[in-house]
BAVEXMI-71477 format. One record per residue (C-alpha): x, y, z. Coordinates in nm, 2 decimals, always signed. Each point is the difference from the previous one (the first is absolute). Layout:
<nodes>
+--------+--------+--------+
:      x :      y :      z :
+--------+--------+--------+
:      X :      Y :      Z :
...
+--------+--------+--------+
</nodes>
This chain:
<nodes>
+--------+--------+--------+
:      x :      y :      z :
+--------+--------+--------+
:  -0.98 :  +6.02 :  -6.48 :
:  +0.02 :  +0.00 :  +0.39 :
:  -0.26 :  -0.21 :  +0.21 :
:  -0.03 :  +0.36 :  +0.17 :
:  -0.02 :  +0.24 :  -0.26 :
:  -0.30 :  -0.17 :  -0.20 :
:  -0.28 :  +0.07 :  +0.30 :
:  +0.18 :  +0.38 :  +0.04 :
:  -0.07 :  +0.05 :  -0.33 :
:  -0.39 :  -0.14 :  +0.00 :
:  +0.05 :  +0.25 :  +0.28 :
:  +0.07 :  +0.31 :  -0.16 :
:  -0.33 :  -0.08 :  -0.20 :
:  -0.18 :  +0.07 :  +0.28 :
:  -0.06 :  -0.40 :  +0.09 :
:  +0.13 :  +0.01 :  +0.32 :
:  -0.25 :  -0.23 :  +0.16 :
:  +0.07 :  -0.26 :  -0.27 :
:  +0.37 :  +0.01 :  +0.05 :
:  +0.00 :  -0.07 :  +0.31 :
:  -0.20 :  -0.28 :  +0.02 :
:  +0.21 :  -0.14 :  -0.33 :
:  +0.33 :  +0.06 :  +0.21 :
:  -0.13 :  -0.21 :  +0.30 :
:  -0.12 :  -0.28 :  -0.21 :
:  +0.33 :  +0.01 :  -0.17 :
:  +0.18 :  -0.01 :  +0.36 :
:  -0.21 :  -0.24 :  +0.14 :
:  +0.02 :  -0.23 :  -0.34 :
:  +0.43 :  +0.06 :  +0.01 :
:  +0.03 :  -0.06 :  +0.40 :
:  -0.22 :  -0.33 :  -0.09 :
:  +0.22 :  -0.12 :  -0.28 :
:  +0.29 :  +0.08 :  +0.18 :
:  -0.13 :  -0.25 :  +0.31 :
:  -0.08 :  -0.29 :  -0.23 :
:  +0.32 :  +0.05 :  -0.22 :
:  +0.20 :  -0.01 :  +0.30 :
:  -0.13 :  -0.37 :  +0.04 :
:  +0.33 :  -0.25 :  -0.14 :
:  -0.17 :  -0.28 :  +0.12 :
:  -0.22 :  -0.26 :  -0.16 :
:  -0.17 :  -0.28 :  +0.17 :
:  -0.07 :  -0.35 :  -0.18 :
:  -0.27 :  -0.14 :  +0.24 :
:  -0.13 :  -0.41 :  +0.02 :
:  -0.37 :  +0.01 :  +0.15 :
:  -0.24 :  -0.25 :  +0.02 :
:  -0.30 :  +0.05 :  -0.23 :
:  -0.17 :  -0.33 :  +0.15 :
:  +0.13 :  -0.29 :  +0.21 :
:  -0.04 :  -0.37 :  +0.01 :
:  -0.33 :  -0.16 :  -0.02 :
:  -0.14 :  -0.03 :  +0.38 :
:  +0.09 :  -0.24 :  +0.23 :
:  -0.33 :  -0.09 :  +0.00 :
:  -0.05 :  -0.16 :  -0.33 :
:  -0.20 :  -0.26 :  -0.01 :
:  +0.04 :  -0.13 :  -0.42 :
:  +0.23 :  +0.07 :  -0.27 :
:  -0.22 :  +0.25 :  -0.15 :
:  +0.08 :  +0.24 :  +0.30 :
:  +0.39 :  -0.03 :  -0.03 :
:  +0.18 :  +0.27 :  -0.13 :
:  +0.36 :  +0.15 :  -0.04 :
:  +0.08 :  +0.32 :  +0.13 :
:  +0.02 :  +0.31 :  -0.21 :
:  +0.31 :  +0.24 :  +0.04 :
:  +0.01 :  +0.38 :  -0.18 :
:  +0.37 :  +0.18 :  -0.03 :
:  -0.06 :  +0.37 :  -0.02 :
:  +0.32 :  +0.24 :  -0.12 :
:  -0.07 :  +0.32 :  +0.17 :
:  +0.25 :  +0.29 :  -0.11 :
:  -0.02 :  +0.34 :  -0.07 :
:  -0.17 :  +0.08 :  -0.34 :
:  +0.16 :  +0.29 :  -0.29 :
:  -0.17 :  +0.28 :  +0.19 :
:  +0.19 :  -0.16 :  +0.33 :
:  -0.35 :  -0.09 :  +0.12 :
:  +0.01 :  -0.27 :  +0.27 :
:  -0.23 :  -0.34 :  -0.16 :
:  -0.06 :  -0.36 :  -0.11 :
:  +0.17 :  +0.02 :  -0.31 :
:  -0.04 :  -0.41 :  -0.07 :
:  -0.22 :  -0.23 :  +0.14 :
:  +0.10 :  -0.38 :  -0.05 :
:  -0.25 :  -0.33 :  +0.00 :
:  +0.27 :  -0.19 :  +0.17 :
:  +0.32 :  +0.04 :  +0.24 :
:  +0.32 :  +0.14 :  -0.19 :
:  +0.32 :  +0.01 :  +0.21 :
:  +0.35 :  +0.14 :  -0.08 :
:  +0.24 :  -0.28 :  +0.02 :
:  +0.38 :  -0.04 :  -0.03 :
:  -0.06 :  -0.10 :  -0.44 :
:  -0.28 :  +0.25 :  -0.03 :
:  -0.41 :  -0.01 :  +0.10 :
:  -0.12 :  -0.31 :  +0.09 :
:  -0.42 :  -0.09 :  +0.03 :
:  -0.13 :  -0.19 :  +0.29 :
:  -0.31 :  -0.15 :  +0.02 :
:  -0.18 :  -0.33 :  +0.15 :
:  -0.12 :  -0.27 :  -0.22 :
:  -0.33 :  -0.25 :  +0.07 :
:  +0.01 :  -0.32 :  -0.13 :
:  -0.18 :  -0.36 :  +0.04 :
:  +0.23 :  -0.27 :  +0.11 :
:  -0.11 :  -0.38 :  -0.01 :
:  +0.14 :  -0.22 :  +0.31 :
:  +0.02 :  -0.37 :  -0.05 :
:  +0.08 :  -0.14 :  +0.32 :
:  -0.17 :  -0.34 :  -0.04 :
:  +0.00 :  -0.17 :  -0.31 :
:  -0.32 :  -0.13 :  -0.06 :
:  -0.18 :  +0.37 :  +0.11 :
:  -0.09 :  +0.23 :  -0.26 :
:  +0.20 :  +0.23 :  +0.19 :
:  -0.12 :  +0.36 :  +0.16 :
:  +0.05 :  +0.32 :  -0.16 :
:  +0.15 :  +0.31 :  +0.15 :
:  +0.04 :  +0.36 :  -0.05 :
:  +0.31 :  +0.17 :  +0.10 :
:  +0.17 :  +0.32 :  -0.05 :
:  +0.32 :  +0.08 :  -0.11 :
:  +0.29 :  +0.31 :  +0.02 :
:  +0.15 :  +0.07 :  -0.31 :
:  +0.30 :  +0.27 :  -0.09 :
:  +0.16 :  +0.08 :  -0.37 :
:  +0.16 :  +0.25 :  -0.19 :
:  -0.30 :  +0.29 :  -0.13 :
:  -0.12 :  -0.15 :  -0.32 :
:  +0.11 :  -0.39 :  +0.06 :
:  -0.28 :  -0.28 :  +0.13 :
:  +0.05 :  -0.08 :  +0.37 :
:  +0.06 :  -0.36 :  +0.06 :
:  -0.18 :  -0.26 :  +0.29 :
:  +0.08 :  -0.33 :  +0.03 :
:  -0.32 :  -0.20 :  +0.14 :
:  -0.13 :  -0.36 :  +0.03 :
:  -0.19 :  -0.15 :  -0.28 :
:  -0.29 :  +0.25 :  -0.16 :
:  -0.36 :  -0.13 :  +0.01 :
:  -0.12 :  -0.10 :  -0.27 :
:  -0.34 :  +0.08 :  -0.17 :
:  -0.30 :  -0.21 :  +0.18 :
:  -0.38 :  +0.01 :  +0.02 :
:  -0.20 :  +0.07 :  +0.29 :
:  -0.08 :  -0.40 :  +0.03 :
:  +0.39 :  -0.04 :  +0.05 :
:  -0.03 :  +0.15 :  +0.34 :
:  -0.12 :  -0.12 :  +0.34 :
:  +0.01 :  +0.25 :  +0.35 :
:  +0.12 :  -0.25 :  +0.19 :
:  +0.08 :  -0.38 :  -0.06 :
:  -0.24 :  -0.29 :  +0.22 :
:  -0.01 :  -0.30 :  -0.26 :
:  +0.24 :  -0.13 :  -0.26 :
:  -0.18 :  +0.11 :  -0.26 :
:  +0.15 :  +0.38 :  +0.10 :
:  +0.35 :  -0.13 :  -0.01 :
:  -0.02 :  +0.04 :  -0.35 :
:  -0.13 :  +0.38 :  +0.00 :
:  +0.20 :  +0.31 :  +0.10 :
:  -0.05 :  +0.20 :  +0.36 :
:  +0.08 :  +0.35 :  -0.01 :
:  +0.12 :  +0.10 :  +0.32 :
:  +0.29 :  +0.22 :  +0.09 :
:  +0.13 :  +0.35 :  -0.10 :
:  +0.25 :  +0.24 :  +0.10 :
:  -0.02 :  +0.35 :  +0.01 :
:  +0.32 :  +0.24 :  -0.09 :
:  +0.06 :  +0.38 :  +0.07 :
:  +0.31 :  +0.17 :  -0.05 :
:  +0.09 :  +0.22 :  +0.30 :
:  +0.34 :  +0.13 :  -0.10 :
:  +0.21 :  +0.09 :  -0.30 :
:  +0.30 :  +0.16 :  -0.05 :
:  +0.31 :  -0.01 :  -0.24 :
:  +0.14 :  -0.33 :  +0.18 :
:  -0.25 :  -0.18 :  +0.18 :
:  -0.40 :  -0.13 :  -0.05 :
:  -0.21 :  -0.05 :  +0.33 :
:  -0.34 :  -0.17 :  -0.02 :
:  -0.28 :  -0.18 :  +0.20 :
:  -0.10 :  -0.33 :  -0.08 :
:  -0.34 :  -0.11 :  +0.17 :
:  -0.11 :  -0.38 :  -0.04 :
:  -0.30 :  -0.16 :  +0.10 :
:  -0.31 :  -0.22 :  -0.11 :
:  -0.41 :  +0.03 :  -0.09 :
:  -0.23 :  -0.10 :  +0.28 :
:  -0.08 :  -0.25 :  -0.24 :
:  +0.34 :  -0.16 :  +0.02 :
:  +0.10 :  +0.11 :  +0.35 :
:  -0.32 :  -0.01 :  +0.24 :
:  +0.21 :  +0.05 :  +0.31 :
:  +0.12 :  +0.33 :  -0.13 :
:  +0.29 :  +0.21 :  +0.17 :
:  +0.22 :  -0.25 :  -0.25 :
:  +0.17 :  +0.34 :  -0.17 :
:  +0.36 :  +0.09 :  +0.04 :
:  +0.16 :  +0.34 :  -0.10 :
:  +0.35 :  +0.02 :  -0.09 :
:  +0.23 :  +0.29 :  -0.09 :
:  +0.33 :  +0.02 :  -0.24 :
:  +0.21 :  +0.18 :  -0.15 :
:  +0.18 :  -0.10 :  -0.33 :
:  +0.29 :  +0.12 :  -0.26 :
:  -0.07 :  +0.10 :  -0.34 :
:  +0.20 :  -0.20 :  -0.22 :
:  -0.05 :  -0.34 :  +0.20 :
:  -0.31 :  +0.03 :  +0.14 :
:  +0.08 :  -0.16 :  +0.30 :
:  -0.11 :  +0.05 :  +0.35 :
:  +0.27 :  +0.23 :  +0.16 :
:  +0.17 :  -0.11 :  +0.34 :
:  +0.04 :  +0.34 :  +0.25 :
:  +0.35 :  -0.08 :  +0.09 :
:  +0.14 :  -0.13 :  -0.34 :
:  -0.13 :  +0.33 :  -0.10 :
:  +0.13 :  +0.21 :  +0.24 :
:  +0.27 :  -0.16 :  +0.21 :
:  +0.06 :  -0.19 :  +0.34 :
:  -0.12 :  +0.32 :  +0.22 :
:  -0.31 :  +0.03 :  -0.28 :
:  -0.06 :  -0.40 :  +0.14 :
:  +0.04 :  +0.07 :  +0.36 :
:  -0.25 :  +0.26 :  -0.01 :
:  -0.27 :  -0.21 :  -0.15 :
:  +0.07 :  -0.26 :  +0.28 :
:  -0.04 :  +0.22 :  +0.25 :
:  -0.32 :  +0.16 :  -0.10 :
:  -0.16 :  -0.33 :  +0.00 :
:  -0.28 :  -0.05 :  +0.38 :
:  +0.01 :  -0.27 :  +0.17 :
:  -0.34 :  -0.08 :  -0.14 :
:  -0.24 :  +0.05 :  -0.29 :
:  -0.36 :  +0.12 :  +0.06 :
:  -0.33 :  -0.12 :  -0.17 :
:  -0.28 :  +0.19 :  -0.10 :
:  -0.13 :  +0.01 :  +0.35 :
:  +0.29 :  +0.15 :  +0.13 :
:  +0.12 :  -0.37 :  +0.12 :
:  +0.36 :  -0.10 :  +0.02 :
:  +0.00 :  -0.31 :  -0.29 :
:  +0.35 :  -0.08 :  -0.03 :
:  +0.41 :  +0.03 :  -0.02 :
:  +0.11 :  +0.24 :  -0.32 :
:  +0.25 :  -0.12 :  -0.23 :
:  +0.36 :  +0.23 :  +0.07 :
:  +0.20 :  -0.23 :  -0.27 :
:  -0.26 :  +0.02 :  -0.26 :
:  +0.05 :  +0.40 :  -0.13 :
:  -0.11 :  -0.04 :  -0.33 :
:  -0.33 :  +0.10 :  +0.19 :
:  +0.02 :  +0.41 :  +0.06 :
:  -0.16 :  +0.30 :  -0.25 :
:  +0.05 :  +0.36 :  -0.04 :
:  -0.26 :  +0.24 :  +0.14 :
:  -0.04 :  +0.34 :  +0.09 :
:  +0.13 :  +0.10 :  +0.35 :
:  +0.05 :  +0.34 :  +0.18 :
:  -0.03 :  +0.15 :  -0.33 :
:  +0.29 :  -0.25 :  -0.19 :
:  +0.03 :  -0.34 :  -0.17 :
:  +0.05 :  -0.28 :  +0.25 :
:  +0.10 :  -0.35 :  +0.06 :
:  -0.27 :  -0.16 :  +0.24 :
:  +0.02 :  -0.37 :  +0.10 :
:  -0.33 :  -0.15 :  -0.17 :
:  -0.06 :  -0.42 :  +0.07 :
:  -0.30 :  -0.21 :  -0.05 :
:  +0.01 :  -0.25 :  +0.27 :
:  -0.34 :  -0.16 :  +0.02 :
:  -0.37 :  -0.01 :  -0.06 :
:  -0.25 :  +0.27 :  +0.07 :
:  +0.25 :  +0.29 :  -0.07 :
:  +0.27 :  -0.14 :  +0.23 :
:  +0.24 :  +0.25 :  -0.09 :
:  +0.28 :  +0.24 :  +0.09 :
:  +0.05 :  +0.33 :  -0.13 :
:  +0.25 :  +0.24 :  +0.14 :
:  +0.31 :  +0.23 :  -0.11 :
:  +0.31 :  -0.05 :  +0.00 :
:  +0.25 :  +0.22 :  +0.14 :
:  +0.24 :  +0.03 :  -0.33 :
:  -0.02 :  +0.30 :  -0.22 :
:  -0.02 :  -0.11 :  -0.37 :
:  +0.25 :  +0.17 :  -0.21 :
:  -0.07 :  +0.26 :  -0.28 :
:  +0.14 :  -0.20 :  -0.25 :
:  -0.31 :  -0.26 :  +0.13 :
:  -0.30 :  +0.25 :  +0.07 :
:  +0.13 :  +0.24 :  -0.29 :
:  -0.10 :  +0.26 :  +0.27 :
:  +0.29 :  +0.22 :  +0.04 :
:  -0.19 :  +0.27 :  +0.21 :
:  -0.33 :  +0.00 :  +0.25 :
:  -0.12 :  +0.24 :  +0.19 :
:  +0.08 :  +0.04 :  +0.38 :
:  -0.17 :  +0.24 :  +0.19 :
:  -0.38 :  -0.05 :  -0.05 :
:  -0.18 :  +0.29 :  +0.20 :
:  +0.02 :  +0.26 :  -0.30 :
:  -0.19 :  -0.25 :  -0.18 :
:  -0.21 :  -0.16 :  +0.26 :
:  -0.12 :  +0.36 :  +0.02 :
:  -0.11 :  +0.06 :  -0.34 :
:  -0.17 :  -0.35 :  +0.01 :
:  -0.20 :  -0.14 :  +0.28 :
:  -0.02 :  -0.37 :  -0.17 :
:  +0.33 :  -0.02 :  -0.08 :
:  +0.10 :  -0.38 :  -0.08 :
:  +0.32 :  +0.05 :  -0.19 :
:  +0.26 :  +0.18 :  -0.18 :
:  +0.28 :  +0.03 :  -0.24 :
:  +0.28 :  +0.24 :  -0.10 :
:  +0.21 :  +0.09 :  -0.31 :
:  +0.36 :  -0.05 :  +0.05 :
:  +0.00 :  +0.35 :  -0.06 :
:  -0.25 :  +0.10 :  +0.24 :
:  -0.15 :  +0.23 :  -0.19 :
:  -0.34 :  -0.21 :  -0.05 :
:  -0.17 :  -0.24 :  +0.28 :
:  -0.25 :  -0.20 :  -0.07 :
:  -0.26 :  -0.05 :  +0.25 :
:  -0.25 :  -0.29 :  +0.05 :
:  -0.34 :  +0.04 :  +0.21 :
:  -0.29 :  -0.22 :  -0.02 :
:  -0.20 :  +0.18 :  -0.26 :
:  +0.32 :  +0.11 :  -0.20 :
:  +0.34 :  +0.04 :  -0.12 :
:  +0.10 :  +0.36 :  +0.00 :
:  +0.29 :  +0.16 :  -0.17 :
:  +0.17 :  +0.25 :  +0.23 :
:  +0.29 :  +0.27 :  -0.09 :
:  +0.27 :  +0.01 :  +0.28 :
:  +0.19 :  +0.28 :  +0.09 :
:  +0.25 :  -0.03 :  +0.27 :
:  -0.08 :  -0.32 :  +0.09 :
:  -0.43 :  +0.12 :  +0.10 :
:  -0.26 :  -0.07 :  -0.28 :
:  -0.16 :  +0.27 :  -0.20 :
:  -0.25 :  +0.02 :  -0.28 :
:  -0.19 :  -0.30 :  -0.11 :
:  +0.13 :  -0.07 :  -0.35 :
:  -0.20 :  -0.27 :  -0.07 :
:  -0.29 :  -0.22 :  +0.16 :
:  -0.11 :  -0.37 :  -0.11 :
:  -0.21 :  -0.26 :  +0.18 :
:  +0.16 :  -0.26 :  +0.23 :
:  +0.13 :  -0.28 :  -0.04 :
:  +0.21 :  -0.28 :  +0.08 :
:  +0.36 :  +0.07 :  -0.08 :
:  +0.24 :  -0.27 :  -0.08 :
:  +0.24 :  +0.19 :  -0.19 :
:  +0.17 :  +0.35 :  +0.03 :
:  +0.31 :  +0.05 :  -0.19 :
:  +0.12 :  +0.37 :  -0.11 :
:  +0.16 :  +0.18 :  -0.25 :
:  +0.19 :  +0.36 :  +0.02 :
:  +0.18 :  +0.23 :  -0.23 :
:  +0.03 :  -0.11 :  -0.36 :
:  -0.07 :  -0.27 :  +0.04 :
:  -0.35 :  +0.08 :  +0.05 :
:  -0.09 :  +0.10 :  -0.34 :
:  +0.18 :  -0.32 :  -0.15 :
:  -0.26 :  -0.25 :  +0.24 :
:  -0.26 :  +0.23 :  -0.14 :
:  +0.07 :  -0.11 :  -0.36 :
:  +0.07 :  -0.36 :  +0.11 :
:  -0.32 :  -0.03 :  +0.19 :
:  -0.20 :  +0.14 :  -0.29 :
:  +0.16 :  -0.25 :  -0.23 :
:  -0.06 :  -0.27 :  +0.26 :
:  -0.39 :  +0.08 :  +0.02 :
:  -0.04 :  -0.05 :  -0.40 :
:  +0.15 :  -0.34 :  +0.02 :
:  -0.25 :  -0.28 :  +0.00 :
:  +0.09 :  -0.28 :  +0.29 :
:  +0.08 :  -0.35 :  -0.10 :
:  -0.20 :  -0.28 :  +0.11 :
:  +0.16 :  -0.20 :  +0.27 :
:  +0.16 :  -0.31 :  -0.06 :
:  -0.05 :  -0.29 :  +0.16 :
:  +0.29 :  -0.30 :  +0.05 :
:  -0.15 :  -0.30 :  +0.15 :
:  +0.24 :  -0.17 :  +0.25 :
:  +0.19 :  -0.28 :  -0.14 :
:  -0.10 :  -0.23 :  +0.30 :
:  -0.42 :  +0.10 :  -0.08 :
:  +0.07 :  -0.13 :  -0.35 :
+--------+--------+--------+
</nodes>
């Protein structure tokens, strides 16, 4: 039986009324499936659920990792634009198959003087393995179990050298992930207790690999004109958090740099500590990072069709297909259909929030990350190891 010949035939019952509403609803319901199937694309997404403990700590008890969600957003078996898996930790497709990042915290004993009980500190930690294996970190000594009476704020007799301060802790957020590369923030500073001058912080920026974990130098990476680049985007002068000039960047030390977002791509920005009280340079550099890099093969380039639909536009992405954009503003992350090249319908709308991750999947292979990210979301993570350095022994 026909799609049309079913209302003329309520028709011819004298239900006229009814058929026609029945045949609009059935339009309306076709032309909407037809939109949403027409939607190759599916987006695997990074965000962060909750960052770093403030920089403001003041004890152990207020230091905490960062939390990172992956969500797998793909039209559903009706072709309905939506989240189709939502993942308690960052999955990434990598050249072997889907990898989880994450950052570990751990306590780490430092015995610099002999005689001293020592002081304890917490630190955090990037980790990367295969979907289903334990990450790994390799860290100075672990603290050991103590009572409260085993502790002293700060040492003024020699009876304290034999007790344990607790000062110290670094902070770690992942800014970046793609198929190749990890960028991430680490921020370092001391309790009042321990540091009464304050300002004593530093904030530093890498990037590493996956199967090394080492910090990754810009122009080993990408070549002599990669290297160049990064010299040249270095100012004559860092500046302080009053603005102040504080001193000489360092052009021959470019294992400093990150990934960010800029003018609506992944880039390579020139990122240094170079003192006290924020002392610091931050600035891009002039070097387009690859695809094979970013794993961002498309972005969008003219703006004003968007910036029309959203006032408080921050940010946006684009399907390699072009068919779906995905648009960030500061209340949410909305879902457009694109038809030559302008956005459409909203498909879908979630609340904002950080990205770190956008990589995409089109055709058939859309249905097979589907499967594979279901799978992924059953598995229970493994704890993460813990190596301690051979020279902490």
């Amino acid at each position: 039986m026909s799609l049309i010949s079913f209302p003329l035939r309520i028709a011819k019952r004298g239900h006229l009324r009814r058929a026609l509403l029945f045949a609009a609803t059935l339009l309306v319901t076709l032309l909407s499936a037809l939109s949403a199937r027409a939607q190759k694309s599916g987006a695997l997404i990074g965000i962060v659920e909750a960052p770093a403990a403030s920089q403001d700590a003041q004890d152990f008890s207020s230091v905490h990792p960062p939390k990172f969600k992956t969500l797998w957003i793909a039209p559903d078996p009706s072709g309905k634009l939506q989240v189709l898996t939502t993942i308690p930790e960052l999955v990434v497709p990598h050249k072997d198959g889907f990898w989880h990042v994450g950052v570990q915290q751990v306590c780490e004993l430092y015995q610099t003087v002999p005689d001293e009980a020592g002081n304890e500190s917490l630190n955090q930690y990037v980790w990367a393995a295969p979907v289903g294996k334990a990450g790994v970190i390799e860290t100075d000594k672990a603290c050991p179990l103590r009572k409260p009476e085993d502790y002293v704020v700060r040492r003024s007799t020699e009876a304290d050298d034999k007790k344990v301060t607790q000062c110290g802790f670094t902070l770690t957020d992942i800014e970046f992930v793609s198929p190749a590369l990890i960028s991430y923030k680490n921020f370092y500073t001391q309790s009042e207790n321990c540091e009464e001058r304050g300002g004593r912080f530093s904030v530093n920026h890498y990037v590493r690999d996956y199967d090394s974990g080492e910090k990754v130098s810009f122009a080993k990476l990408l070549g002599p004109q990669a290297g160049q680049s990064y010299v040249k985007a270095a100012p004559a002068s860092a500046k302080d958090d009053n603005g102040e000039d504080c001193g000489e960047p360092f052009t021959n030390r470019d294992t400093d740099w990150r990934v960010g977002r800029n003018n609506g791509r992944w880039g390579a920005f020139f990122s240094q500590n170079v003192g006290n009280f924020g002392c610091a340079v931050d600035v891009p550099v002039r070097f387009r990072l690859p695809a094979a890099v970013t794993g961002e093969s498309a972005a969008i380039t003219d703006w004003k069709p968007y910036q029309a639909k959203e006032a408080d536009l921050q940010d946006g992405f684009i399907a390699p297909t072009g068919d779906l954009a995905i648009i960030v503003t500061k209340t949410e992350i909305k879902f457009y259909e694109v038809r030559a090249g302008a956005p459409g319908n909203v498909l879908l709308t979630i609340p904002a929030a950080e990205v770190v991750m956008m990589q995409w999947s089109t055709g058939t292979h859309v249905p097979d990350w589907t499967a594979q990210m279901e799978k992924i979301s059953k598995l229970p993570s493994p704890p993460v190891a813990r190596q301690i350095k051979k020279d902490s022994e």
